[in-house]
C-alpha positions in Angstrom: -10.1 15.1 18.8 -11.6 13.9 15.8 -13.0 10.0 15.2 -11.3 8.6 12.5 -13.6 7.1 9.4 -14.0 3.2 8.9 -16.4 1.6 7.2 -18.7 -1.1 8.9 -20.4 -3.7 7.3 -23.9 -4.3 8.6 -24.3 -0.6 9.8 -27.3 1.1 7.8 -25.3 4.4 7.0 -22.3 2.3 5.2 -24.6 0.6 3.1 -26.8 3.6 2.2 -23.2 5.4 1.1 -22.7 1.8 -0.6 -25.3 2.1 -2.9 -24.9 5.8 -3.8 -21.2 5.1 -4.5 -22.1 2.5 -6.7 -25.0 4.7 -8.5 -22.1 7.0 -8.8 -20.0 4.9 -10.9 -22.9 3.9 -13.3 -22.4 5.0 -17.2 -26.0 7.3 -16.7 -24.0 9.5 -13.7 -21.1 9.5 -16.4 -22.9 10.4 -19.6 -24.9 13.3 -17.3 -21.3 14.8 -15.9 -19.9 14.8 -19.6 -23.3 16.0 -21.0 -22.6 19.1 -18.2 -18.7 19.5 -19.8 -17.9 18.2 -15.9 -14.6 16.4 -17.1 -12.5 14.7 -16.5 -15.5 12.6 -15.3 -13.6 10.1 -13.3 -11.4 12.3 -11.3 -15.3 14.1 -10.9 -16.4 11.1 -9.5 -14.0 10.8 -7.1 -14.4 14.1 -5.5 -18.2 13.7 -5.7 -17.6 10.7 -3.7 -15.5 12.3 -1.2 -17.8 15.3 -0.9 -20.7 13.1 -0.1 -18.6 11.2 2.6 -18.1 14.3 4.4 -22.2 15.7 4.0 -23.2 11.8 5.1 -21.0 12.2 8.4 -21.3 15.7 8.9 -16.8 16.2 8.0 -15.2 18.6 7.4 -14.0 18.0 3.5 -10.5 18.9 4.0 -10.4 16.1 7.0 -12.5 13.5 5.2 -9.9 14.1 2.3 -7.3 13.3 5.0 -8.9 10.1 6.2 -9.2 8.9 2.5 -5.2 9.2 2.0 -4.8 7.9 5.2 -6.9 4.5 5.1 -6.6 1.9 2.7 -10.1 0.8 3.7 -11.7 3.8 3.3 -10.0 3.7 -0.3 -11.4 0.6 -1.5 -15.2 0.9 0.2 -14.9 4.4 -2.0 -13.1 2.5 -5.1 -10.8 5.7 -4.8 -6.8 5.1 -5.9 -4.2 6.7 -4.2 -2.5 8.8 -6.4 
């Protein structure tokens, strides 16, 4: 059985992935992914986001992916929108 993914303010992992989500979202990661032809760069972002989630907790991707559709926290700590 597999422990389901919530974020915890105060715990020194969440903010670690905090601040690498939000150096994720800056205009310098943007300008680098388009410089790279990585488009589109938002939808990039998101799975970049996602992929790190699952390295930082040692996930599989296809379950962190899961978790993410499944938890409406999880969306917003990630600023990810269900689509």
């Amino acid at each position: 059985m597999r422990l389901p993914v919530y974020p915890i303010k105060g715990d020194e992992r969440w903010e670690l992935l905090s601040k690498i989500v939000d150096k994720l979202e800056t205009r310098e990661i943007k300008k680098v992914l388009a410089r790279y032809k990585i488009t589109p760069v938002n939808k990039a972002i998101e799975f970049l986001k996602v992929i790190i989630l699952a390295m930082f907790f040692e996930l599989e991707i296809s379950y962190a992916v899961s978790e993410v559709n499944k938890r409406y926290e999880l969306r917003k700590f990630l600023r990810i929108e269900k689509r």
